[in-house]
C-alpha positions in Angstrom: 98.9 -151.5 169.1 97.5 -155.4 170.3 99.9 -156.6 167.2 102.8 -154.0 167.1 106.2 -155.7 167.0 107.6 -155.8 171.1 111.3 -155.8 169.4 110.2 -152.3 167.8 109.4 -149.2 169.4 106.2 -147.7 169.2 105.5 -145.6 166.2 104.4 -142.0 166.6 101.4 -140.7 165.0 99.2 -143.5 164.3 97.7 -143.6 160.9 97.4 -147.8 160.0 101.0 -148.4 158.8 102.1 -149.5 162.0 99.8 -152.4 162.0 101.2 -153.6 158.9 105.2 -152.8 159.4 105.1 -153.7 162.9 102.9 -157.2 162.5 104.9 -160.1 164.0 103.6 -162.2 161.3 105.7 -159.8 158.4 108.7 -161.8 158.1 106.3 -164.7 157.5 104.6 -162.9 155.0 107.7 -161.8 153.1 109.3 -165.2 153.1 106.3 -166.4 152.0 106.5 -163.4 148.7 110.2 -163.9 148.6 111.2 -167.9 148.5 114.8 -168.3 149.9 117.0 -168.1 146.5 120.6 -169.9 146.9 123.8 -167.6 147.3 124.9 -167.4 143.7 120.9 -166.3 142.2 121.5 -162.8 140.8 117.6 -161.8 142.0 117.4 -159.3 144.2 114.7 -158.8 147.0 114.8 -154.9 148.3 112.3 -153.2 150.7 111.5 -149.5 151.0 110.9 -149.9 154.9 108.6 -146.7 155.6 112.0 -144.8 157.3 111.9 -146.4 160.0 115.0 -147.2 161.1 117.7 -149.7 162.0 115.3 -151.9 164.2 112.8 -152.9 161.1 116.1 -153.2 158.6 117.3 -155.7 161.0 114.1 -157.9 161.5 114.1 -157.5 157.4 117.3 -158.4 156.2 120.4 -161.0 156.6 120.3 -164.7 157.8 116.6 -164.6 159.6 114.7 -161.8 157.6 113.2 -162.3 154.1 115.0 -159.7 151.9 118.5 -158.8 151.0 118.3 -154.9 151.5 115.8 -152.4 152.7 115.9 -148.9 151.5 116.0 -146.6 154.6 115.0 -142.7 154.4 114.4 -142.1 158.1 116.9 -139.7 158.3 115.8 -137.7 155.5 112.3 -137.7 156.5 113.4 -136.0 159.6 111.4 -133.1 159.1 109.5 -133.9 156.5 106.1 -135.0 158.8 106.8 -132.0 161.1 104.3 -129.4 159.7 105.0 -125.9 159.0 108.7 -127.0 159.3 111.1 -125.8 156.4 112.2 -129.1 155.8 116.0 -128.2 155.6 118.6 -131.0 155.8 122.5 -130.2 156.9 125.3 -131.9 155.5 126.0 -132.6 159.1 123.0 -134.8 159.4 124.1 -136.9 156.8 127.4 -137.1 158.5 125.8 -138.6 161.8 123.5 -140.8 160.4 125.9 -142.7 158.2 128.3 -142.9 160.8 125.4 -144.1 163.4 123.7 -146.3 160.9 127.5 -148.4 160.1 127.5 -148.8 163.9 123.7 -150.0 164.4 123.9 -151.7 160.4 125.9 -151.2 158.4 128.6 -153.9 160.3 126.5 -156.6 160.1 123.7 -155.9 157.4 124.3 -154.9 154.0 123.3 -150.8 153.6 121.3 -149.2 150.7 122.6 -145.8 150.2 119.8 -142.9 149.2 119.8 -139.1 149.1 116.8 -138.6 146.9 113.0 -140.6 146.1 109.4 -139.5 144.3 108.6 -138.7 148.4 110.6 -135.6 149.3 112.2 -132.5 147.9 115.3 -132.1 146.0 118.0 -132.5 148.6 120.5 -129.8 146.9 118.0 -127.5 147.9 117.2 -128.9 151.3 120.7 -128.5 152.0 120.4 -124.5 151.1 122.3 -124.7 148.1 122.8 -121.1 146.0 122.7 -121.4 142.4 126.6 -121.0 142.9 127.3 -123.7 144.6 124.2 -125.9 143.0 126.9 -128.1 141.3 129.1 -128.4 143.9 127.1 -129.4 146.1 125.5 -132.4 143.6 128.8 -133.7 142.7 130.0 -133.7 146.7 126.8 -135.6 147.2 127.4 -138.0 144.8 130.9 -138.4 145.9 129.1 -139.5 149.2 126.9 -141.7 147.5 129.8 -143.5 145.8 132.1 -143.8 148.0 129.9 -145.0 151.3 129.6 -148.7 152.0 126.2 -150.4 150.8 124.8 -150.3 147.7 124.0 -146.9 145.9 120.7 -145.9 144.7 120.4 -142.6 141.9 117.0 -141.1 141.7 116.1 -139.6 138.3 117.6 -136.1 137.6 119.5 -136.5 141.0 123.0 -136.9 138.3 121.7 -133.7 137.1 122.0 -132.5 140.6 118.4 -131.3 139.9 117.3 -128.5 142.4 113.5 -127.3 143.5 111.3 -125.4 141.6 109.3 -122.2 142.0 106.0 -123.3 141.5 103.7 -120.3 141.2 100.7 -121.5 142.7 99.3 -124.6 144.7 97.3 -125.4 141.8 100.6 -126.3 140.2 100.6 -129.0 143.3 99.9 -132.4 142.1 100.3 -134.6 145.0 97.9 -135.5 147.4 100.1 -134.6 150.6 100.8 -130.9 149.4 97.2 -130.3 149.0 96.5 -131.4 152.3 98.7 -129.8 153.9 98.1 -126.3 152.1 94.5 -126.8 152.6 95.1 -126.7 155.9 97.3 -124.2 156.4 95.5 -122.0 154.1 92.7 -121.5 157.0 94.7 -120.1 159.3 97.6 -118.4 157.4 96.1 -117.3 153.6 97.2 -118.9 150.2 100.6 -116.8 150.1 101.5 -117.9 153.7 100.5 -121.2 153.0 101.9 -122.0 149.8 105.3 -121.2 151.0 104.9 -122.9 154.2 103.9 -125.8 151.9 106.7 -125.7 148.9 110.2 -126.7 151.1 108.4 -129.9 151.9 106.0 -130.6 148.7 107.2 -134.1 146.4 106.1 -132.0 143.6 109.8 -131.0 142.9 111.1 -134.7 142.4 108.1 -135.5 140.2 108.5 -132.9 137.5 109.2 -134.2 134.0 112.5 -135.0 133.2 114.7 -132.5 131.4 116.2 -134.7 128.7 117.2 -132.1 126.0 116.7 -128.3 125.3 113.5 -128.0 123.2 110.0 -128.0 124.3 109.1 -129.9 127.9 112.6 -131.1 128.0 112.3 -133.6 125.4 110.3 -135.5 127.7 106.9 -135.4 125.8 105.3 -133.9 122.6 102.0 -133.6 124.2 101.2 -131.1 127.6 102.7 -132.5 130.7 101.0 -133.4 133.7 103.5 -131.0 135.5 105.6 -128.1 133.9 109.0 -128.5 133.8 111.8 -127.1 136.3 112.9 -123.8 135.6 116.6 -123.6 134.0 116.0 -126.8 132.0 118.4 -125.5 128.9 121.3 -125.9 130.8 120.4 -128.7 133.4 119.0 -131.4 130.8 120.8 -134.6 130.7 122.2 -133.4 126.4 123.7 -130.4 128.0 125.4 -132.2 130.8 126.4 -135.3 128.6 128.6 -132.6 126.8 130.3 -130.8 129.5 133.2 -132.6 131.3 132.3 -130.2 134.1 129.3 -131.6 134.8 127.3 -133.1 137.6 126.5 -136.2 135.2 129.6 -136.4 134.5 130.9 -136.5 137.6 128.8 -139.4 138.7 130.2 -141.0 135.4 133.5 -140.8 136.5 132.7 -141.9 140.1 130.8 -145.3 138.8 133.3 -145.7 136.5 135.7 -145.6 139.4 134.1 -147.6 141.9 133.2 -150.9 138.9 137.3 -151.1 138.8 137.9 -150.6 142.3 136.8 -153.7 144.8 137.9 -150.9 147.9 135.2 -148.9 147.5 132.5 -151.8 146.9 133.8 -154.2 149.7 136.0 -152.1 151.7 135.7 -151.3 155.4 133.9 -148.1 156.5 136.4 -146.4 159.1 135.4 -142.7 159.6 138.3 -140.3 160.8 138.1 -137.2 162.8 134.8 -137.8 163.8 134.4 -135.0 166.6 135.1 -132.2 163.9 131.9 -130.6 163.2 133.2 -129.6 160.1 134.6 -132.6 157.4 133.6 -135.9 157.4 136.4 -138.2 156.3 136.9 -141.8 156.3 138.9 -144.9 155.1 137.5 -147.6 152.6 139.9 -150.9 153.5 139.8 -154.0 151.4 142.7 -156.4 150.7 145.8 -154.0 150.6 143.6 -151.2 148.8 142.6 -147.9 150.8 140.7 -144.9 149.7 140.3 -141.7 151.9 137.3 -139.5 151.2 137.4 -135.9 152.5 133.6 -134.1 152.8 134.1 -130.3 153.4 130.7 -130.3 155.4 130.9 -126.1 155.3 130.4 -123.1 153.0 133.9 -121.8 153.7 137.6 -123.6 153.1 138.2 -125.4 156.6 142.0 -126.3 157.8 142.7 -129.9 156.5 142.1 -132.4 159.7 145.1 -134.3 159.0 148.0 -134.3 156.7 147.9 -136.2 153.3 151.2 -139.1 153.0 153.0 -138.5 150.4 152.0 -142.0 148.9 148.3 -140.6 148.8 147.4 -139.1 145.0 144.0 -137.1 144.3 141.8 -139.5 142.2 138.9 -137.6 142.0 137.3 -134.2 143.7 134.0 -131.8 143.2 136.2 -128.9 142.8 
């Protein structure tokens, strides 16, 4: 670590990255990729900065780093390098790190907001989700996405609210990280054992073709895909949800829609509510006279409403 980054703390696991992320000489480097553009130049410059936190997003970004935003997915990679782990996600999680990242960020940075890349699982089904509450679940997460300050970020089939899929075996693995990692199980636990230690943390799932229509592969190709398709792809391709006003897509439609009119929920202050109760995460968007309050049920079951609603407050939108 001769030319880690003394602002940073050590990284765990050394595999090379550090050197590079953690160089002193990065923000020279970037500045020297990214030219400084004056206030009104509608290029942006945007990072993904390896998950590694607020420290490197602050070196990165604003008046002395290089870029304009980084994308951060520490918190979603929090068990994703933890082998033999199930890689499961709560909704509770989320809750902490938004409100922790505001604090150590979000205030004086401006936030990229993520749930889903080509690097991890589907997070409807990190989060547990039953086919039941599948939809749900999508549409409260995009409700998140939305309605947080920073700017939002929509991985392809995540508007679908897209879930896992059963592959059958781990040649049906493409990526390079599931194979080493069921290789290596496979020594000491067997292919079954292996391949399901392997699947709740495999890319694979965000990588699949993308459902665009009933038909054959989803639209997506004539030819033989690289990867099969997700199961259930006749009712959870992007035609059949275009037509259902129920729908996941059509719930983020409705929020975008939403949030273009509405300068409160693009500039507005972040002020979380009720922030000891485990279950809800609520909060205030604040800009110029305009206030939104967004209500997160963070359980299965209906919970007792933290607070009361004014009577000058009016539902706008909800999953349910």
């Amino acid at each position: 670590y001769a030319h880690a980054h003394p602002a940073l703390p050590r990284p765990t696991n050394p595999c090379g990255y550090e050197q590079c992320a953690y160089s002193p000489n990065l923000s020279r480097y970037l500045r020297e990729l990214c030219p400084a553009q004056p206030d009104d130049s509608p290029v942006l410059m945007m990072a993904e900065a390896g998950g590694r936190g607020a420290g490197l997003a602050k070196m990165l970004t604003g008046d002395r780093g290089a870029l304009d935003m980084v994308m951060d997915a520490s918190y979603l990679n929090r068990t994703q390098n933890r082998r033999e782990q199930d890689g499961s996600l709560t909704l509770a999680d989320i809750k902490q790190y938004f409100i922790r990242a505001e604090e150590e960020y979000g205030q004086f940075r401006w936030m990229s907001l993520l749930f889903e890349n080509p690097d991890m699982p589907r997070l409807v089904s990190r989060l547990g989700a039953s086919p039941i509450y599948r939809g749900i679940l999508a549409k409260l997460l995009g409700t998140l996405l939305l309605t947080l300050r920073g700017t939002p970020i929509v991985y392809q089939g995540e508007e679908l609210g897209l879930p896992n899929t059963r592959f059958a075996s781990a040649t049906e693995l493409c990526s390079a990280q599931a194979q080493r990692m069921y290789q290596e199980l496979r020594e000491r636990m067997g292919d079954a054992a292996a391949l399901q230690a392997v699947l709740p943390v495999a890319c694979d799932h965000a990588r699949l073709p993308m459902p665009w229509r009933a038909g054959l592969n989803g639209v997506f190709t004539g030819a033989a895909p690289w990867m099969r398709l997700n199961y259930g792809i006749d009712y959870l391709n992007a035609g059949a949800q275009m037509e259902d006003p129920k729908s996941v897509w059509n719930h983020y439609r409705r929020l975008v829609a939403q949030r273009k009119k509405s300068a409160g929920l693009v500039y507005g202050s972040f002020n979380p509510v009720f922030v000891k109760n485990k279950k809800v995460f609520c909060y205030f968007r604040i800009h110029e006279g305009e206030k939104w309050y967004v209500e997160i049920n963070l359980t299965e079951r209906e919970v007792a409403r933290p607070g009361r609603i004014l009577p000058s407050q009016h539902l706008v939108l909800s999953n349910y």
